[in-house]
C-alpha positions in Angstrom: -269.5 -31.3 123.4 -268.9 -34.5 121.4 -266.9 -37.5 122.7 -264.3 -38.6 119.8 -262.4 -41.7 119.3 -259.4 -41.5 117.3 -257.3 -45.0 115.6 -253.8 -44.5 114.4 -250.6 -46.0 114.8 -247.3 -44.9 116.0 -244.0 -44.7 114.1 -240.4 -43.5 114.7 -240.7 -41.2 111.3 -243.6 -39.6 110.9 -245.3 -39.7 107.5 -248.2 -36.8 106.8 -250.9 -38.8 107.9 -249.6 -39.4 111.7 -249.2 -35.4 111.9 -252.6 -35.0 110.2 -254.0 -37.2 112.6 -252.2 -35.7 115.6 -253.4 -32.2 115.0 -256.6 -32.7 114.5 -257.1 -34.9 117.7 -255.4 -31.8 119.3 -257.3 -29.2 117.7 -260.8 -31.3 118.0 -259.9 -31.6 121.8 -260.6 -27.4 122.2 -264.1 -28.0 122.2 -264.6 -32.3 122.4 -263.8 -35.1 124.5 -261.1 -36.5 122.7 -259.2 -40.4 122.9 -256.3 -41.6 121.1 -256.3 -45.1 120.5 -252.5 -46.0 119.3 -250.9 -49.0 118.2 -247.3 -48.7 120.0 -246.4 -46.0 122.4 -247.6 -42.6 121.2 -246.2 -39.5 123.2 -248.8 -37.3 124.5 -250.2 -34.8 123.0 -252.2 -31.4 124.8 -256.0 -32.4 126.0 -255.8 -35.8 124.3 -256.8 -38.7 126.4 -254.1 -40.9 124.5 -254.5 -45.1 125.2 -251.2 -46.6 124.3 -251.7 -50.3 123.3 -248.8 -52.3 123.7 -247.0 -55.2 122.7 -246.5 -57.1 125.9 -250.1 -56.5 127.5 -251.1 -59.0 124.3 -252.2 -62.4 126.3 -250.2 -65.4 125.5 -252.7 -67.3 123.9 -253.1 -64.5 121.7 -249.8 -63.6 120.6 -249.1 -65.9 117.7 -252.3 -64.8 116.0 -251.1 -61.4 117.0 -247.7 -61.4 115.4 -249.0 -63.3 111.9 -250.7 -59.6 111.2 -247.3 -57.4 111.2 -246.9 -56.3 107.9 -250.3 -57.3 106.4 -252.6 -55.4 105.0 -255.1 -54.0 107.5 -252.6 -55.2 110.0 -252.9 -52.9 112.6 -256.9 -52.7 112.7 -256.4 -56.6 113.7 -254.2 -56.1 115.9 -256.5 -53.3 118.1 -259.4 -55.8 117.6 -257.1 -58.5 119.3 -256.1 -56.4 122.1 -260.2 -55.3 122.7 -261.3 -59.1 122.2 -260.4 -59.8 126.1 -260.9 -56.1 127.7 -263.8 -53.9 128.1 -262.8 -49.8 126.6 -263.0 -49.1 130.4 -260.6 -51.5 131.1 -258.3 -49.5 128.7 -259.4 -45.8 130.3 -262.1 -45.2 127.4 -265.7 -44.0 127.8 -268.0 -46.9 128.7 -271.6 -47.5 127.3 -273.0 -47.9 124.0 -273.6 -44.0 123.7 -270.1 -43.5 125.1 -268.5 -42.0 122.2 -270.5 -40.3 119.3 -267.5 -40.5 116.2 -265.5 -43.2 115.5 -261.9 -41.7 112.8 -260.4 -44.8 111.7 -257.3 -44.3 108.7 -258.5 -46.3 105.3 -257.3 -49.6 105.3 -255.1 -49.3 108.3 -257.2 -48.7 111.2 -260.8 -48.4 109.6 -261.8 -51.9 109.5 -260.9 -51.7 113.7 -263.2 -48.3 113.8 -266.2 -50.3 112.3 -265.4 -53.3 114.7 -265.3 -51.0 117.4 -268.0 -49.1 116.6 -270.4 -52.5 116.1 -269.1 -54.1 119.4 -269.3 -51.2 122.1 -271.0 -48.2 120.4 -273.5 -48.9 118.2 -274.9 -45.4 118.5 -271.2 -44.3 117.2 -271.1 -42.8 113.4 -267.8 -43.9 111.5 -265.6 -41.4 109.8 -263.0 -43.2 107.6 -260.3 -41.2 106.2 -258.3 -41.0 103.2 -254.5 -39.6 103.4 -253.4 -41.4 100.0 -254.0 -43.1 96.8 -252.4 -46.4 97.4 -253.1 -47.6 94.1 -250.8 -44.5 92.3 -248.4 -44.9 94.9 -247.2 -48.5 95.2 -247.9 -48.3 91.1 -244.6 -46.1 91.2 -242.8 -48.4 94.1 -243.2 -51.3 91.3 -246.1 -52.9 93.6 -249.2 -52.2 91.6 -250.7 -55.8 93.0 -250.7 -54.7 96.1 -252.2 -51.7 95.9 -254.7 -53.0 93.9 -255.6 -55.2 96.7 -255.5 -52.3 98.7 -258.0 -50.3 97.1 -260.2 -53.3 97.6 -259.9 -52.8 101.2 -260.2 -49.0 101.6 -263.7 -49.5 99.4 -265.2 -52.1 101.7 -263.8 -49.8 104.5 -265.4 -46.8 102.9 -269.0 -48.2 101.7 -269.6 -49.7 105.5 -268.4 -46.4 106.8 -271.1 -43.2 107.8 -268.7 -40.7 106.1 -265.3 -40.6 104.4 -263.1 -37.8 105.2 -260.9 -36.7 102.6 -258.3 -34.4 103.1 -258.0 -32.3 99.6 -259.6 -32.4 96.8 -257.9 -34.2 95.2 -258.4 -36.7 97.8 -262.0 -36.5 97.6 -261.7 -37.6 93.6 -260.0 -40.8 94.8 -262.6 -41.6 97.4 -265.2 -41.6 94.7 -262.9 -43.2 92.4 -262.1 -46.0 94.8 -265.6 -46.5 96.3 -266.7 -46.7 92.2 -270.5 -45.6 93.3 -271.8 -46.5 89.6 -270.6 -49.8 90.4 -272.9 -50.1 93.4 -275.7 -48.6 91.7 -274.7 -45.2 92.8 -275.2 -45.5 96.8 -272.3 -44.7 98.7 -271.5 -42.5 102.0 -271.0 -38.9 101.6 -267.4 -37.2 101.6 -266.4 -34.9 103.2 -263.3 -32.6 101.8 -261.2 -30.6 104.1 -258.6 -28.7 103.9 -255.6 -29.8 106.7 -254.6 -26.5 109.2 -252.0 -24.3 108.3 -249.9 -22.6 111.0 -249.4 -19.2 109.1 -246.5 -17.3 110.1 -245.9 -13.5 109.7 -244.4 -11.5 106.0 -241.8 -13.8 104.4 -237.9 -12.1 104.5 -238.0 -9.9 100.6 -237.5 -11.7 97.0 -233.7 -12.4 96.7 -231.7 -10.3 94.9 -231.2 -10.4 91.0 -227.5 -11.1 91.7 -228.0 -13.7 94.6 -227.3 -17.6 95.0 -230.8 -19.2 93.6 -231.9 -21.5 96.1 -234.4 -24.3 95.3 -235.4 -26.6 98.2 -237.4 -30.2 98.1 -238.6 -31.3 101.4 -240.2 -34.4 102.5 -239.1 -38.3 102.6 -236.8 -37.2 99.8 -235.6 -40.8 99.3 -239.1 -42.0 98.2 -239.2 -42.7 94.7 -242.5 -41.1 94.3 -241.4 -37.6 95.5 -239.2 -36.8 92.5 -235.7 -35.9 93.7 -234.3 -36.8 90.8 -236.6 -34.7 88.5 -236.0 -31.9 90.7 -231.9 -32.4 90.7 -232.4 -32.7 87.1 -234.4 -29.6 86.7 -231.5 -27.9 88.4 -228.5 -29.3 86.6 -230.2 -27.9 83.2 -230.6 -24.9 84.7 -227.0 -24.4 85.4 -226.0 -25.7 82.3 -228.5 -23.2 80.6 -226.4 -20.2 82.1 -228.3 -20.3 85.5 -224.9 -21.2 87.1 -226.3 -19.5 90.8 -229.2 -22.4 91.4 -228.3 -24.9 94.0 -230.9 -27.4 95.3 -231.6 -28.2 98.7 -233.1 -31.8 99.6 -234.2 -31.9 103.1 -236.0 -35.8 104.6 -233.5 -38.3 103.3 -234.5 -41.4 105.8 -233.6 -44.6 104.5 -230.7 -43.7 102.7 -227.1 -42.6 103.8 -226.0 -39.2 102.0 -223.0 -40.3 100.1 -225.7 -43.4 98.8 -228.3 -40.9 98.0 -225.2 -39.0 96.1 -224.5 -42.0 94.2 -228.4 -43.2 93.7 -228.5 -39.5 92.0 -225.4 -40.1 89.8 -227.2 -42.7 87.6 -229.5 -40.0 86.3 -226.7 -36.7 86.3 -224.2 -36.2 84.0 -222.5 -33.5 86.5 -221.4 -34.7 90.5 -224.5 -33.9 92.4 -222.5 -32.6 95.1 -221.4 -29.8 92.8 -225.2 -28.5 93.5 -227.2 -30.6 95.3 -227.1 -30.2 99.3 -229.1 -33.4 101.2 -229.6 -33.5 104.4 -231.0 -35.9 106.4 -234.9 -36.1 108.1 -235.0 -34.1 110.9 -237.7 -33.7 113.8 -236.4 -30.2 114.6 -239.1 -27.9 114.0 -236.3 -24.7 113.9 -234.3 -26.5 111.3 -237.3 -27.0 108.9 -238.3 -23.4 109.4 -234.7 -21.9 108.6 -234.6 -24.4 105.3 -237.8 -22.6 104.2 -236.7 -19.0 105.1 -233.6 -20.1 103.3 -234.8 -21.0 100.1 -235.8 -19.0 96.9 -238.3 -21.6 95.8 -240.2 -24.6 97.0 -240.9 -27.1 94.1 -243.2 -29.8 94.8 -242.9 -32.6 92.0 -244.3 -35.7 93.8 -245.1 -38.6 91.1 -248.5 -38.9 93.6 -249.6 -37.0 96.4 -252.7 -36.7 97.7 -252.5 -33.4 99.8 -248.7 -32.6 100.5 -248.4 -31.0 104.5 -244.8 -30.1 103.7 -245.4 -27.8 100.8 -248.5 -26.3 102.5 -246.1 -25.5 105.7 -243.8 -23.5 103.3 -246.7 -21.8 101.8 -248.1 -20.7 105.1 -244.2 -19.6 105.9 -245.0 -16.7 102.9 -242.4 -18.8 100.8 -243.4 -19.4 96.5 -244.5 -22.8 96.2 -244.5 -24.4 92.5 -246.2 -27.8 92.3 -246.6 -30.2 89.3 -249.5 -31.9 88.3 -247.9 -35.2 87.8 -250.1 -38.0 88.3 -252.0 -36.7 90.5 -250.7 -33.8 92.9 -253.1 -32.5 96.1 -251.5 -29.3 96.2 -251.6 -28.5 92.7 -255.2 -29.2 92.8 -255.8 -26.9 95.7 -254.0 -24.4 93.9 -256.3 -24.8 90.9 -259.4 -24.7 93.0 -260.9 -21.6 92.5 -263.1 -21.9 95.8 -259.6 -21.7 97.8 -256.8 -19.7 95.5 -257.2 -16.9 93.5 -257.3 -18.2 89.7 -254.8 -15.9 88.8 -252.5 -16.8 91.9 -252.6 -21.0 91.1 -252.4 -20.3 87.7 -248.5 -18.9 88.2 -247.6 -21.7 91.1 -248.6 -25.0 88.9 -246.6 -26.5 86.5 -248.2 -28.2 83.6 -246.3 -31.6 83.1 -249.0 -33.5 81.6 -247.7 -35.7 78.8 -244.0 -35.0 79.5 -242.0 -38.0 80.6 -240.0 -38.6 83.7 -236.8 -39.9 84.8 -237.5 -43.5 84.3 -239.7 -42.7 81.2 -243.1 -42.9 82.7 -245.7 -40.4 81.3 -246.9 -37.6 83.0 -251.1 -37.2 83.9 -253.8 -38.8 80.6 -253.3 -36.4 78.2 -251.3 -37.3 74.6 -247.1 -37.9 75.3 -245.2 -34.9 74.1 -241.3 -34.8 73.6 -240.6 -32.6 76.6 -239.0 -34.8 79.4 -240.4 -33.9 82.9 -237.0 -31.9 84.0 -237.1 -29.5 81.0 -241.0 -28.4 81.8 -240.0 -28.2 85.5 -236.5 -26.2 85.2 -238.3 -24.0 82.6 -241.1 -22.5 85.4 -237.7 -22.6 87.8 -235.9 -20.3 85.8 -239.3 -18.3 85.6 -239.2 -17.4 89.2 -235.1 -16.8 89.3 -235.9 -14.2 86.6 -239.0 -12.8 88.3 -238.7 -12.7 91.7 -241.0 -10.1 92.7 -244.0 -11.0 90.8 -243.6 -15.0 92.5 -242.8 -13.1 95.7 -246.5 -11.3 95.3 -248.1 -14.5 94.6 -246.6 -16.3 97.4 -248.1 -13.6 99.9 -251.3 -13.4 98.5 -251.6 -17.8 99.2 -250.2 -17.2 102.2 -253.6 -15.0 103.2 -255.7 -17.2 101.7 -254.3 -20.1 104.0 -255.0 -17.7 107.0 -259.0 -19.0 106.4 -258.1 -22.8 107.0 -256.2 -23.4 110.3 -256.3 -26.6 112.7 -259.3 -25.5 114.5 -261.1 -24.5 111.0 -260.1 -27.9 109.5 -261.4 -29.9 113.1 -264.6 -27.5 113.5 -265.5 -28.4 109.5 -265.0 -32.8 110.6 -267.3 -31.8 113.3 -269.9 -30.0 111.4 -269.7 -32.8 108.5 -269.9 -35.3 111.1 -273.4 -33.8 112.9 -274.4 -33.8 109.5 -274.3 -37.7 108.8 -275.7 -38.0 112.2 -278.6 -35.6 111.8 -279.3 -37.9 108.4 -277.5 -35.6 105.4 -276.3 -37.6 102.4 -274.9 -34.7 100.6 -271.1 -34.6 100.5 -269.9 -31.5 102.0 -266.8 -29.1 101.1 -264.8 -27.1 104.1 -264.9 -23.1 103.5 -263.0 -20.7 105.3 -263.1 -20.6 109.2 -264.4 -23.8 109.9 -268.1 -23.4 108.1 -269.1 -26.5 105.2 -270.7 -25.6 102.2 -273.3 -29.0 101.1 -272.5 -30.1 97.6 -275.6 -30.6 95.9 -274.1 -30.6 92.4 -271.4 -32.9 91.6 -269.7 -33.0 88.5 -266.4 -34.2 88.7 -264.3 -35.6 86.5 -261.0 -35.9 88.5 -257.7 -33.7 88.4 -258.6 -31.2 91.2 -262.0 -30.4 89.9 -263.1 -31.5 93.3 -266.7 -31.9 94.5 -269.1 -29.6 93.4 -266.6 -27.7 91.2 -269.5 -27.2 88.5 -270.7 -24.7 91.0 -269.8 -20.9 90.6 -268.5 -19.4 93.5 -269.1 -15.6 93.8 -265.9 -14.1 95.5 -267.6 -11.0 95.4 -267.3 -10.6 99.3 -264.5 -12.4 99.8 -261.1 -10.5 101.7 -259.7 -7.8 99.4 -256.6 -9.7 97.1 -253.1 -8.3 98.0 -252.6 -7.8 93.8 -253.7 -8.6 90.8 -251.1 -11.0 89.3 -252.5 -10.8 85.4 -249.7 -10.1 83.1 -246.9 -10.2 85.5 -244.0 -12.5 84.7 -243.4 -15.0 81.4 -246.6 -16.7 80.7 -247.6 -19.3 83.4 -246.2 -22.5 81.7 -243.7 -21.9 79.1 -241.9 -24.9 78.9 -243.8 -26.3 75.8 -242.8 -23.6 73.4 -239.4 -23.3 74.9 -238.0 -26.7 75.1 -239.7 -27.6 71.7 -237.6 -25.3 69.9 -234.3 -27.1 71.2 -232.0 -24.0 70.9 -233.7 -22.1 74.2 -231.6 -21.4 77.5 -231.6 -24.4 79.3 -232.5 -26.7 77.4 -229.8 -30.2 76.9 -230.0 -32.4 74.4 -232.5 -35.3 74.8 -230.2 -38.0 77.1 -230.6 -41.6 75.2 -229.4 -42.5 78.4 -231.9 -41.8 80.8 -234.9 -42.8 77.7 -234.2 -46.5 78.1 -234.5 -47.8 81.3 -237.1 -50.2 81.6 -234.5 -52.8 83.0 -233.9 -50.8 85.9 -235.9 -51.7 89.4 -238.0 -48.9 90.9 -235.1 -48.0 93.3 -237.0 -46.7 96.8 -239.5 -48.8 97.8 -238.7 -52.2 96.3 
């Protein structure tokens, strides 16, 4: 049994890397010694020795220097060290000693820098694992903040090259780490990464497809007023659809937290032409685990379109609920990369789910992925694979099942006992990266060819699925082909398709709306 020390913060709203973080500490604590070292007041959670480290117990002499770090960058690893500069980890209920605690999991630029401090002041015998839950460079970029992501790139590589490991969750993930680190810049020397896939809690046989004559309902789930998740492509998507004789489709957007409804209404209404109440239903974030499940059941279709995501929990939650998933590429999307990863998904399974948008444009006329601009906007390519599940809801139904049995092979204990193993790894003196496989077991990646966009490490490697679990169905030749849009909306005169809208084309002059 190994003793772990965990660094996160804690916040009202949760974002995916606090629940990341919070089931793997519960999940590593089966079988470890596990401590939680939070910035604020984290609730409990099952095994987890959890060290709350609060305002008020910050000494007055320190408490000016304490307050100058809210809001900066690396903020909250400051602030830990300030709180450790006076007190001893025994002092604060944490193992004592310099072989006290074996792994040090800091977050990037947010806690890492105080796992390194942490692991150089009281266990120098520690290895560090620093983890990666997003690309702040592609995500502030589409806030209207590409300074300060910039800047924070800077700190997540010196985080990363003092670091024994860097966990990456995705592997998408794992082509920012190597990105961001820029190993040919440091004459190739950097720490290895390890890629795992987060836990999926995978529930039983999804309710049947809908009916050919039933409501259509599409659902978008997440911090729905973030810029960067795509709302507005999704409502969009939808309002072509209806006007394209799909008149059934409704769209569900569940996460709004910064935003009133009737202001999310209106923020909608400078891209529509129609009232988004006429098909747009938003509701606002909720912590109620029954209300997210009955969204899922409820919906036809999940569509992820983030702008930037590095892994996505939310769509992978409605996967494991047996519901179709369809994610675009966009910039950069985590779960479309999984789902193109032949070592996790079934070719012939991601090739249905993903949606192609690369060179289309968006709502505010930003391009799509590196490849050559097309015509298409981003709404037509997306509404086009929408109405190809409304009219084939069987095959998508079939394709949902057989993902939902592949993410039977990577739960929370598979994803924690995969850390672990890559973790004994770096200890025991490996510099290979390693890649988490089903149940738990790492496969080291001694070929790495990788040239971003999901190949992920090692993806130059064949992997035999020879003696893999039997597939539910072969999904060749089911369905339209996999991404029409480009032969459809080219034409102009398919179902579906509007018009180009002038109005939405020129729009530099207009700030980035969420986020600013």
């Amino acid at each position: 049994m190994a003793s772990y020390l965990f660094l996160m913060f804690h916040a009202e709203h949760k974002d995916g890397g606090i629940v990341l973080n919070e089931r793997l500490c519960q999940a590593m604590a089966e079988r470890h010694d596990v401590h939680l070292l939070s910035v604020g007041n984290h609730p409990d959670i099952p095994g987890v020795n959890v060290v709350p480290l609060l305002d008020d117990a910050v000494p007055e002499h320190r408490r000016e220097e304490f307050e100058s770090h809210t809001g900066t960058v690396g903020g909250y690893s400051e602030k830990i060290k300030i709180h450790l500069a006076d007190r001893s980890p025994a002092e604060l209920g944490l193992p004592s000693g310099p072989d006290g605690v074996d792994f040090v999991v800091g977050y990037s630029d947010v806690t890492g820098g105080a796992a390194l401090w942490i692991r150089d002041r009281f266990y120098p015998e520690a290895r560090v694992g620093a983890a990666l839950t997003m690309d702040p460079e592609a995500v502030l970029a589409v806030h209207g903040k590409p300074e300060l992501g910039r800047r924070r790139v800077e700190r997540h590589r010196e985080v990363f090259l003092e670091s024994d490991v860097v966990l990456a969750h995705g592997v998408k993930t794992a082509d920012d780490a190597k990105r961001i680190i820029g190993a040919d810049e440091v004459g190739g020397a950097r720490p290895p990464i390890h890629t795992f896939i987060p836990g999926n809690d995978v529930g039983g046989p999804p309710p049947p497809p809908r009916g050919r004559d039933d409501p259509f309902n599409v659902l978008m789930l997440g911090r729905m007023d973030d810029l960067n998740k795509g709302a507005v492509d999704g409502a969009l998507a939808v309002q072509n659809m209806r006007r394209g004789g799909y008149a059934d489709t409704r769209l569900t957007l569940l996460g709004t937290q910064n935003m009133d409804i009737d202001a999310f209404h209106a923020w909608l209404g400078e891209d529509l032409d129609a009232d988004s109440r006429e098909f747009v239903d938003i509701r606002d974030f909720t912590p109620s685990r029954e209300e997210i499940s009955a969204a899922i059941a409820e919906a036809d279709v999940v569509l992820a379109s983030p702008v930037s995501e590095s892994y996505g929990l939310a769509y992978a939650e409605c996967a494991s609920a047996g519901t179709p998933v369809v994610a675009t590429e966009g910039n950069g999307n985590g779960f479309a990369s999984v789902l193109k990863d032949g070592r996790l998904v079934p070719p012939e399974v991601g090739a249905m789910l993903v949606i192609d948008d690369n060179g289309s444009t968006n709502h505010d006329n930003a391009r799509m992925g590196t490849g050559p601009a097309t015509r298409l906007k981003r709404f037509e390519v997306i509404s086009a694979k929408l109405m190809d599940v409304h009219d084939n809801p069987d095959a998508y139904h079939q394709a949902a099942l057989a993902l939902q049995n592949e993410l039977r092979n990577y739960s929370h204990r598979d994803a924690a006992n995969g850390i672990h193993a890559a973790m004994e790894h770096v200890r025991d003196g490996g510099t290979q990266d390693t890649f988490q496989r089903p149940g738990g077991r790492i496969d080291r990646v001694t070929a790495v060819a990788h040239e971003g966009g999901g190949s992920g490490p090692g993806a130059s490697r064949t992997h035999d699925r020879s003696s893999d679990a039997p597939r539910a169905m072969d999904l060749l030749g089911r369905g339209r082909p996999v991404n029409p849009p480009a032969a459809r909306a080219s034409e102009g005169a398919s179902p579906g398709s509007l018009p180009p809208d002038t109005r939405n084309r020129a729009r530099e002059e207009r700030g980035s709306g969420i986020g600013d």
